[in-house]
MARMARFI-66616 format. One record per residue: residue number from 1; residue in three letters; x negated, y negated, z negated of N, C-alpha, C, O, CB in turn. Coordinates in pm, whole numbers, plus 50000, padded with zeros to 5 digits. Each point is the difference from the previous one (the first is absolute). Glycine has a CB too. Example, Ala and Ser with C-alpha at 12.3 -4.5 7.8 and 13.67 -1.06 7.14 Angstrom:
! residues 2
site seq: 1 type: ala nxx: 48681 nyy: 50569 nzz: 49220 caxx: 50089 cayy: 49881 cazz: 50000 cxx: 49910 cyy: 49880 czz: 50000 oxx: 49896 oyy: 50002 ozz: 49934 cbxx: 50293 cbyy: 50115 cbzz: 49941 .
site seq: 2 type: ser nxx: 49846 nyy: 49778 nzz: 50197 caxx: 49918 cayy: 49881 cazz: 49994 cxx: 50077 cyy: 49891 czz: 49927 oxx: 49949 oyy: 49889 ozz: 49983 cbxx: 49933 cbyy: 50174 cbzz: 50232 .
//
This chain:
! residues 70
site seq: 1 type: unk nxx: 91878 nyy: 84158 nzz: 72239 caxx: 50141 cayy: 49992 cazz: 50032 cxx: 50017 cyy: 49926 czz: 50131 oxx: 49933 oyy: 49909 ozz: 50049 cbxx: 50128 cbyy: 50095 cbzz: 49706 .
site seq: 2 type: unk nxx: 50022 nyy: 50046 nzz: 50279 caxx: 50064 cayy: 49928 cazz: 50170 cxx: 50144 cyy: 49997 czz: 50009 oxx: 50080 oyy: 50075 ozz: 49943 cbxx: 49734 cbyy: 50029 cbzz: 50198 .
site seq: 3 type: unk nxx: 50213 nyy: 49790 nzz: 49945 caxx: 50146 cayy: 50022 cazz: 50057 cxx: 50027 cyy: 50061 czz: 50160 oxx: 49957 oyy: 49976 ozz: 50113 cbxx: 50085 cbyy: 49815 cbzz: 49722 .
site seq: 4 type: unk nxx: 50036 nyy: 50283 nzz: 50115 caxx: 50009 cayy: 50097 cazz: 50153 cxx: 50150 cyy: 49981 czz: 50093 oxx: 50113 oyy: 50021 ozz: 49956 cbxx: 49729 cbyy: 50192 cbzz: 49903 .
site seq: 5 type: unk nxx: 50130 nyy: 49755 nzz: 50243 caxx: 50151 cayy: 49977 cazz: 50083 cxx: 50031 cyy: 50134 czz: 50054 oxx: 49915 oyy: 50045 ozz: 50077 cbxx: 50051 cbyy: 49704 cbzz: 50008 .
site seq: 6 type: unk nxx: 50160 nyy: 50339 nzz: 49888 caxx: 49995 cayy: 50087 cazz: 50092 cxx: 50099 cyy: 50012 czz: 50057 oxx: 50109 oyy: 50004 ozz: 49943 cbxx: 49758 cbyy: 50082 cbzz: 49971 .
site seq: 7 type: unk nxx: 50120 nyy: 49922 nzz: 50198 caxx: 50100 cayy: 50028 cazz: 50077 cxx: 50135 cyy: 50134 czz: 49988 oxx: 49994 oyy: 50122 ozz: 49990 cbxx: 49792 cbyy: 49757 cbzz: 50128 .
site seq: 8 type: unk nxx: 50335 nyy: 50019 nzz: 49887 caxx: 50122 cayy: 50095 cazz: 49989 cxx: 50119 cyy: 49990 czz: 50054 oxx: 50098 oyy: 49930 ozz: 49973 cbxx: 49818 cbyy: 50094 cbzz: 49864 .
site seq: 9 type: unk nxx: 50059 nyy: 50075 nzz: 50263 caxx: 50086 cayy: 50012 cazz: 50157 cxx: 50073 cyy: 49905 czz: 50034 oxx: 49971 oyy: 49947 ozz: 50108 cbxx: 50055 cbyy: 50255 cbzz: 49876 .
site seq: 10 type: unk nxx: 50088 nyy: 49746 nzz: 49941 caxx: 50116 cayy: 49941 cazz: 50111 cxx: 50038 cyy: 49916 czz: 49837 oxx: 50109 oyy: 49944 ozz: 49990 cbxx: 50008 cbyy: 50287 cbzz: 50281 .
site seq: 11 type: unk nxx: 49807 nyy: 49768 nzz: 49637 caxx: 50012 cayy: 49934 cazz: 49878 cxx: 49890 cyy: 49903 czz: 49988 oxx: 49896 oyy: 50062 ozz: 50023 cbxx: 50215 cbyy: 50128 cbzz: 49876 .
site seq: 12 type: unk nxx: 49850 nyy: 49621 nzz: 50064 caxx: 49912 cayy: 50001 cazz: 49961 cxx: 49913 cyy: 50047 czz: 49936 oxx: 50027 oyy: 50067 ozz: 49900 cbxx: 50067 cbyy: 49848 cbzz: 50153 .
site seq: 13 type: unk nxx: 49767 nyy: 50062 nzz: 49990 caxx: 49922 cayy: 50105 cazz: 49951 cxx: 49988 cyy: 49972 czz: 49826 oxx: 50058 oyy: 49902 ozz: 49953 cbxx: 49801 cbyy: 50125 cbzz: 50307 .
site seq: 14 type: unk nxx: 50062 nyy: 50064 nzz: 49650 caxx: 49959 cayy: 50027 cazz: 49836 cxx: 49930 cyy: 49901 czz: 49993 oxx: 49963 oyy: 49971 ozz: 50113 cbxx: 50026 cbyy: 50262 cbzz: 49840 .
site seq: 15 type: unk nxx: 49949 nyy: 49656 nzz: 49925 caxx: 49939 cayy: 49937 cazz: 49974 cxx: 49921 cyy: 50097 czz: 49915 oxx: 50076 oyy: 50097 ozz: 50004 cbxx: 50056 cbyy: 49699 cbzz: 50049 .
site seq: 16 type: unk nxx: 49775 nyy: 50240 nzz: 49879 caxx: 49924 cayy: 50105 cazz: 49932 cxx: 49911 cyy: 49958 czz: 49911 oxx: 49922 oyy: 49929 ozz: 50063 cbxx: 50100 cbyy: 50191 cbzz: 50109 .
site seq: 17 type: unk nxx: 49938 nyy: 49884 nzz: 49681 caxx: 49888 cayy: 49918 cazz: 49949 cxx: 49974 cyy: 50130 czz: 49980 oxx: 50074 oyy: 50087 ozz: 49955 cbxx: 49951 cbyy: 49662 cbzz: 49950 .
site seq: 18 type: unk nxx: 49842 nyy: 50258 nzz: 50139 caxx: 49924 cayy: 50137 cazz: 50007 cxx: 49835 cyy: 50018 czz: 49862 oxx: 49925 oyy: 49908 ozz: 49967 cbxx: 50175 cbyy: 50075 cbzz: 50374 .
site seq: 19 type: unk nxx: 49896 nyy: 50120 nzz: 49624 caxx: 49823 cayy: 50051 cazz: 49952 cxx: 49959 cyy: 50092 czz: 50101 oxx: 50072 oyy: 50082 ozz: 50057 cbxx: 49945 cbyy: 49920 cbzz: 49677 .
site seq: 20 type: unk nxx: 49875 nyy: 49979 nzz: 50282 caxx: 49914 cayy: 50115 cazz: 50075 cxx: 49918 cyy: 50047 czz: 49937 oxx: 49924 oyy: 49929 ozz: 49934 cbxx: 50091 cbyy: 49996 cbzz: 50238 .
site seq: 21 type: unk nxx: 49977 nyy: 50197 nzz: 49829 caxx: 49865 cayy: 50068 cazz: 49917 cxx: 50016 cyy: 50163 czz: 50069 oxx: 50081 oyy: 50043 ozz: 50082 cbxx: 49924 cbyy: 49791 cbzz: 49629 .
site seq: 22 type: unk nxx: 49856 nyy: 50247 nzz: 50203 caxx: 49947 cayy: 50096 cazz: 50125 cxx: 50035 cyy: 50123 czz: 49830 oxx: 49979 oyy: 50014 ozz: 49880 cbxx: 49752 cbyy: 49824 cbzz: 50396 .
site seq: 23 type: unk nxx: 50334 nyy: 50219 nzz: 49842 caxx: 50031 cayy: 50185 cazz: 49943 cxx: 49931 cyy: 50091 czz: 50038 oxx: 50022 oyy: 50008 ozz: 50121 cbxx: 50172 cbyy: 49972 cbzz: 49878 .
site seq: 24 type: unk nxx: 49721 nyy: 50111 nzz: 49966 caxx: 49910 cayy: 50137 cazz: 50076 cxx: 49926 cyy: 49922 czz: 50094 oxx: 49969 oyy: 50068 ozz: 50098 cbxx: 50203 cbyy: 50147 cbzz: 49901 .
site seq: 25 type: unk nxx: 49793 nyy: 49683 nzz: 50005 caxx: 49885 cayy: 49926 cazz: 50114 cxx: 50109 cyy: 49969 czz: 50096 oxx: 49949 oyy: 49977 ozz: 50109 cbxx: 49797 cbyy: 50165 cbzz: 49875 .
site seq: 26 type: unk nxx: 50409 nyy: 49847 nzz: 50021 caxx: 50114 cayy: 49943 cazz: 50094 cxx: 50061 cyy: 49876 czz: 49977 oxx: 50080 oyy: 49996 ozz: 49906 cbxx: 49966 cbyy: 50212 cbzz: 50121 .
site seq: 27 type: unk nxx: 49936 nyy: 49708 nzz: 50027 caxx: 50045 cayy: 49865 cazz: 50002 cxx: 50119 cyy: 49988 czz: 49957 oxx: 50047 oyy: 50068 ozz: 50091 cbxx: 49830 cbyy: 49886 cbzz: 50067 .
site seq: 28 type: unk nxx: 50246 nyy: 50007 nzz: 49760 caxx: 50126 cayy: 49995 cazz: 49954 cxx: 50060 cyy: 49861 czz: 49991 oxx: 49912 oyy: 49915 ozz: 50012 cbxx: 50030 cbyy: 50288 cbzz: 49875 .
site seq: 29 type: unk nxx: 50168 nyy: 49751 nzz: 50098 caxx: 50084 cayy: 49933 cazz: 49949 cxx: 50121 cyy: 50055 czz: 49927 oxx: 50067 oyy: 50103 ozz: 50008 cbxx: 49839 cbyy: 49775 cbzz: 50151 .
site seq: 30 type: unk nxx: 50094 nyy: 49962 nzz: 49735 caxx: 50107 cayy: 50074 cazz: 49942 cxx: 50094 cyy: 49843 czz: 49988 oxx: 49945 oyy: 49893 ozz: 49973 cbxx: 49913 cbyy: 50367 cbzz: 49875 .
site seq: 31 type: unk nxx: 50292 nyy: 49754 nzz: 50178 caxx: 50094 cayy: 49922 cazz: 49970 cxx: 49976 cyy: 49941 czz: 49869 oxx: 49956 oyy: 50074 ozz: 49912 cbxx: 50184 cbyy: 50050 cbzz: 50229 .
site seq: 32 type: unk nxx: 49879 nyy: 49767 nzz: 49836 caxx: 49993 cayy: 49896 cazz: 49833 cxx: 50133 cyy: 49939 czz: 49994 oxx: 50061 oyy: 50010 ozz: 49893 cbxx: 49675 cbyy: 49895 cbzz: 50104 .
site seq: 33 type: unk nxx: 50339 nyy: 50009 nzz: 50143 caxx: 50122 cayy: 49922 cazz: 50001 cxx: 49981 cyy: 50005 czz: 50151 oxx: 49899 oyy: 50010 ozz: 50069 cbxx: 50131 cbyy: 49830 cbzz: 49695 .
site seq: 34 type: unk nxx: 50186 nyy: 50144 nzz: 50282 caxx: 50015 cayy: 49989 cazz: 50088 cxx: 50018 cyy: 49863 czz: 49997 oxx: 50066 oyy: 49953 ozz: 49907 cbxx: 49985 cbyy: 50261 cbzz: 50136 .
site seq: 35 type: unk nxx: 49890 nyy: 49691 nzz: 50065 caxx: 50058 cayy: 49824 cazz: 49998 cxx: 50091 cyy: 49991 czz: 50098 oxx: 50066 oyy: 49896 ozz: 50001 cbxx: 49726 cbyy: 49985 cbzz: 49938 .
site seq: 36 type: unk nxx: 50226 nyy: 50190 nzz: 50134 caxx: 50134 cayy: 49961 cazz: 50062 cxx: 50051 cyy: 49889 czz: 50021 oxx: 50004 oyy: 49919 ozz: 50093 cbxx: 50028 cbyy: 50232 cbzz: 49834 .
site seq: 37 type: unk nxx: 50029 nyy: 49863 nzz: 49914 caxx: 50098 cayy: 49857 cazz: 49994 cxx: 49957 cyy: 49839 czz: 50054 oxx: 50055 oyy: 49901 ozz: 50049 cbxx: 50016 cbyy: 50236 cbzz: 49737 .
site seq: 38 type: unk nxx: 49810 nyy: 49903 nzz: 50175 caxx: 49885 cayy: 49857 cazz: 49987 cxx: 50001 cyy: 49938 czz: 50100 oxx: 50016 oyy: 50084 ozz: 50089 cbxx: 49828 cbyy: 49997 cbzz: 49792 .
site seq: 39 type: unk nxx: 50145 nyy: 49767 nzz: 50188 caxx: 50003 cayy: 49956 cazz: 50109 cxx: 49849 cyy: 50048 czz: 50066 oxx: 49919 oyy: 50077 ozz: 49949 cbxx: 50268 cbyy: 49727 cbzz: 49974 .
site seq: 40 type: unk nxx: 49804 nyy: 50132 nzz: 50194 caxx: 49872 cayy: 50035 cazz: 50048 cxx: 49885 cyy: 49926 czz: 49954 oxx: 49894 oyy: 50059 ozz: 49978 cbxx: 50221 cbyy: 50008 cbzz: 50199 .
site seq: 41 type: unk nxx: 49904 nyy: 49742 nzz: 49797 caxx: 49970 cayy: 49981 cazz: 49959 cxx: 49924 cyy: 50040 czz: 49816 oxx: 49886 oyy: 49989 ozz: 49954 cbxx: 50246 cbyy: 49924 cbzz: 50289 .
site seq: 42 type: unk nxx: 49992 nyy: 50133 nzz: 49701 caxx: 49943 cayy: 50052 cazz: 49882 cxx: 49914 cyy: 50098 czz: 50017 oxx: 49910 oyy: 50022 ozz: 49919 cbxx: 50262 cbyy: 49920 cbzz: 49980 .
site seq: 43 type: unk nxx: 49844 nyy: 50116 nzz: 50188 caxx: 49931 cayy: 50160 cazz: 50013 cxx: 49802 cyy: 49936 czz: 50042 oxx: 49894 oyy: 50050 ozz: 49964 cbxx: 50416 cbyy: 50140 cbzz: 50189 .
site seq: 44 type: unk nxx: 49716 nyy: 49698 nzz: 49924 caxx: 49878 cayy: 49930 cazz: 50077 cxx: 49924 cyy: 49933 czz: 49858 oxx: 49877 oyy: 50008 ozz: 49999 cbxx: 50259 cbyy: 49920 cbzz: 50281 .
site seq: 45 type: unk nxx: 49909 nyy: 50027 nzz: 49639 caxx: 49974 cayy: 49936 cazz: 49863 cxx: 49959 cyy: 50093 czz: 49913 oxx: 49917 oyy: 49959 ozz: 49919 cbxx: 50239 cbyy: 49881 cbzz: 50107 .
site seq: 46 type: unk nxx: 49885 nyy: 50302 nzz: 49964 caxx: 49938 cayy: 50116 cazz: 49919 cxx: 49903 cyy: 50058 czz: 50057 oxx: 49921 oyy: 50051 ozz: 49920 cbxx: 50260 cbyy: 49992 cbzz: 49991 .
site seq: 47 type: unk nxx: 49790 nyy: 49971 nzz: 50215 caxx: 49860 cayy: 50028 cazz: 50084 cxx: 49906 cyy: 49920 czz: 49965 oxx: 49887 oyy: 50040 ozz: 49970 cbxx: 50213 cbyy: 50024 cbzz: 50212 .
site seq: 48 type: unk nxx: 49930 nyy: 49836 nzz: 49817 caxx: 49862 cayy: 49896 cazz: 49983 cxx: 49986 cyy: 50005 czz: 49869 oxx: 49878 oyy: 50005 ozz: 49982 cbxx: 50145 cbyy: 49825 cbzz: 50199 .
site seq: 49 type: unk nxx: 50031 nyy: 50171 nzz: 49718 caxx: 49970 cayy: 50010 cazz: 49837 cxx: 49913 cyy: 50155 czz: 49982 oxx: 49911 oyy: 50001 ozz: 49915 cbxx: 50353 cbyy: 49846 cbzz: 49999 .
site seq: 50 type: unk nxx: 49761 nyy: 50271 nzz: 50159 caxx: 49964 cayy: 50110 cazz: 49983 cxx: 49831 cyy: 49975 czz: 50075 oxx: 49893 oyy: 50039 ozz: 49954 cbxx: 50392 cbyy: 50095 cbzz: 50035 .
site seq: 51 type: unk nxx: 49732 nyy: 49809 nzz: 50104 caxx: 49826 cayy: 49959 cazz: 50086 cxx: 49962 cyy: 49926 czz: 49903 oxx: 49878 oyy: 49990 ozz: 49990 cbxx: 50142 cbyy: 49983 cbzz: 50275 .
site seq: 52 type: unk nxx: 50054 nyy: 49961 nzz: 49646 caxx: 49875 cayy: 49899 cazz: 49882 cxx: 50026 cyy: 49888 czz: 50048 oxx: 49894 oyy: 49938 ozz: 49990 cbxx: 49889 cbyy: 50194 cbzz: 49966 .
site seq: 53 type: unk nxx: 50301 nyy: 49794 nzz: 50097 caxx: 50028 cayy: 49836 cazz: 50021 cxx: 50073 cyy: 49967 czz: 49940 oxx: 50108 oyy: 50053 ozz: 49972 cbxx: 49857 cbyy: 49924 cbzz: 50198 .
site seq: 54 type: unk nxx: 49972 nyy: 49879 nzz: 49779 caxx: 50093 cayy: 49940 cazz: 49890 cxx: 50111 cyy: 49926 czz: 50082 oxx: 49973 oyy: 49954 ozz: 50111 cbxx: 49831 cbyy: 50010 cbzz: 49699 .
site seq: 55 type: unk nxx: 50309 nyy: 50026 nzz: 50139 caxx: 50108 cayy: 49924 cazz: 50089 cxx: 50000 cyy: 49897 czz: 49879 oxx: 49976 oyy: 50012 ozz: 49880 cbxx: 50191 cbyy: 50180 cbzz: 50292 .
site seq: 56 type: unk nxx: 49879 nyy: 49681 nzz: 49924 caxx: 50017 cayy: 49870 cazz: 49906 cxx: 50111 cyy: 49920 czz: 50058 oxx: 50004 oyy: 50037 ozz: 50117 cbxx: 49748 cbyy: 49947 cbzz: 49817 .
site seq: 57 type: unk nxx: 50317 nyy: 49949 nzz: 50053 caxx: 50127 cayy: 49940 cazz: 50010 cxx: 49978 cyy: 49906 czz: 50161 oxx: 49898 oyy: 49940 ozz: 50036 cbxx: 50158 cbyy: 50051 cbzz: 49645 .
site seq: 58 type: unk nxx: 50056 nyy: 50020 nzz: 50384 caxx: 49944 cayy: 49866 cazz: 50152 cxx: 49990 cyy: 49884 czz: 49925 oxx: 49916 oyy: 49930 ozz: 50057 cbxx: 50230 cbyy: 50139 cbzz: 50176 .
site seq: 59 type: unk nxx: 49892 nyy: 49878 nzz: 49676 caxx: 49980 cayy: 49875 cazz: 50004 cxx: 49875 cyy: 49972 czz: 49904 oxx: 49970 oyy: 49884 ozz: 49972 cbxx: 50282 cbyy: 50074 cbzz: 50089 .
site seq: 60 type: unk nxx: 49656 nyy: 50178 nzz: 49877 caxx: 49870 cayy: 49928 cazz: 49947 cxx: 49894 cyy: 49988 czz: 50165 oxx: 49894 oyy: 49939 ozz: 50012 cbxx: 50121 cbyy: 50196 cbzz: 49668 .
site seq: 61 type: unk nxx: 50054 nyy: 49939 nzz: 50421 caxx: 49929 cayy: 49981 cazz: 50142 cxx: 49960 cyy: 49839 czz: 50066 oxx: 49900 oyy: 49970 ozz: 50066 cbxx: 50249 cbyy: 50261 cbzz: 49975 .
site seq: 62 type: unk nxx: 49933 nyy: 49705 nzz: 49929 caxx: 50009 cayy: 49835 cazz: 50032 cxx: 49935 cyy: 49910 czz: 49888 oxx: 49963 oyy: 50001 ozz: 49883 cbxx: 50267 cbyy: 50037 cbzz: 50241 .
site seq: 63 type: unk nxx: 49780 nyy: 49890 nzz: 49977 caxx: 49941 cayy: 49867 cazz: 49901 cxx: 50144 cyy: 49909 czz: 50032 oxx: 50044 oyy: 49982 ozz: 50113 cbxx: 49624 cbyy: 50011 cbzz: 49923 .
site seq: 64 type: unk nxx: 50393 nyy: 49955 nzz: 49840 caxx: 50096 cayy: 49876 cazz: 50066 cxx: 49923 cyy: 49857 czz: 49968 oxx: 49896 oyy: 49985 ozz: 49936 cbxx: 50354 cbyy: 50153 cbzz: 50016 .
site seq: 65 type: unk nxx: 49836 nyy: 49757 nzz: 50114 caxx: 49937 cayy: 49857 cazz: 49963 cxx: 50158 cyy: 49935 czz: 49999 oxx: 50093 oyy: 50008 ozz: 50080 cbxx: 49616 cbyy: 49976 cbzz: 50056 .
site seq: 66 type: unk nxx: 50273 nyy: 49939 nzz: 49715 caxx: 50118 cayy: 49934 cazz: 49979 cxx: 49976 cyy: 49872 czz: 50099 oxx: 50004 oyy: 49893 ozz: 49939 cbxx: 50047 cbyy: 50201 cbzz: 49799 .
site seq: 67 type: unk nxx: 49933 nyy: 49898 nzz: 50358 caxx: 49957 cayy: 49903 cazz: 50075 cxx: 50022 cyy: 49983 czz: 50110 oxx: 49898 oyy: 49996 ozz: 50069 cbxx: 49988 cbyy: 50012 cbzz: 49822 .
site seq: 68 type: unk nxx: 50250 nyy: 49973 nzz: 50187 caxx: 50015 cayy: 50023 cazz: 50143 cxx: 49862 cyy: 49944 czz: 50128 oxx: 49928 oyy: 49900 ozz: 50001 cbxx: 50358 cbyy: 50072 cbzz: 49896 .
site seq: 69 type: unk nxx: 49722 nyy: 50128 nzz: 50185 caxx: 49917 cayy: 49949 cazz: 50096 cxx: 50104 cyy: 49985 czz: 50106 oxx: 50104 oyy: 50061 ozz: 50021 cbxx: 49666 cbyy: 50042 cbzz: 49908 .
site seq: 70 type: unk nxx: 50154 nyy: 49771 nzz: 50147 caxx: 50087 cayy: 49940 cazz: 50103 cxx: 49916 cyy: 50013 czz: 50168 oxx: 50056 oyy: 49956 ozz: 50101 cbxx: 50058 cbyy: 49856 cbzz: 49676 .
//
């Protein structure tokens, strides 16, 4: 599965969650959902889950310290 941007004329372009697979030995796609709606961000967050990356929250990214530094 992929997400496909396509371009549409004088409209933002389709957001596309796509399958690919092969017909008579011909390469195909086929439509699953249009995302459209989805921000870009969201759309950037469903790419990386589809490549196999785990997403985890920003704040398990940090370390805090109840401890001001001066």
């Amino acid at each position: 599965m992929c997400i496909a941007i396509v371009p549409n004329r004088s409209s933002p372009p389709a957001v596309l969650l796509r399958e690919r697979y092969r017909e008579g030995g011909k390469a195909k796609n086929r439509t699953l959902a249009n995302l459209s709606s989805l921000s870009m961000d969201q759309v950037e967050a469903l790419r990386a889950v589809l490549r196999g990356e785990k997403l985890v929250p920003v704040a398990d990214l940090f370390e805090f310290s109840s401890s001001r530094h001066r």
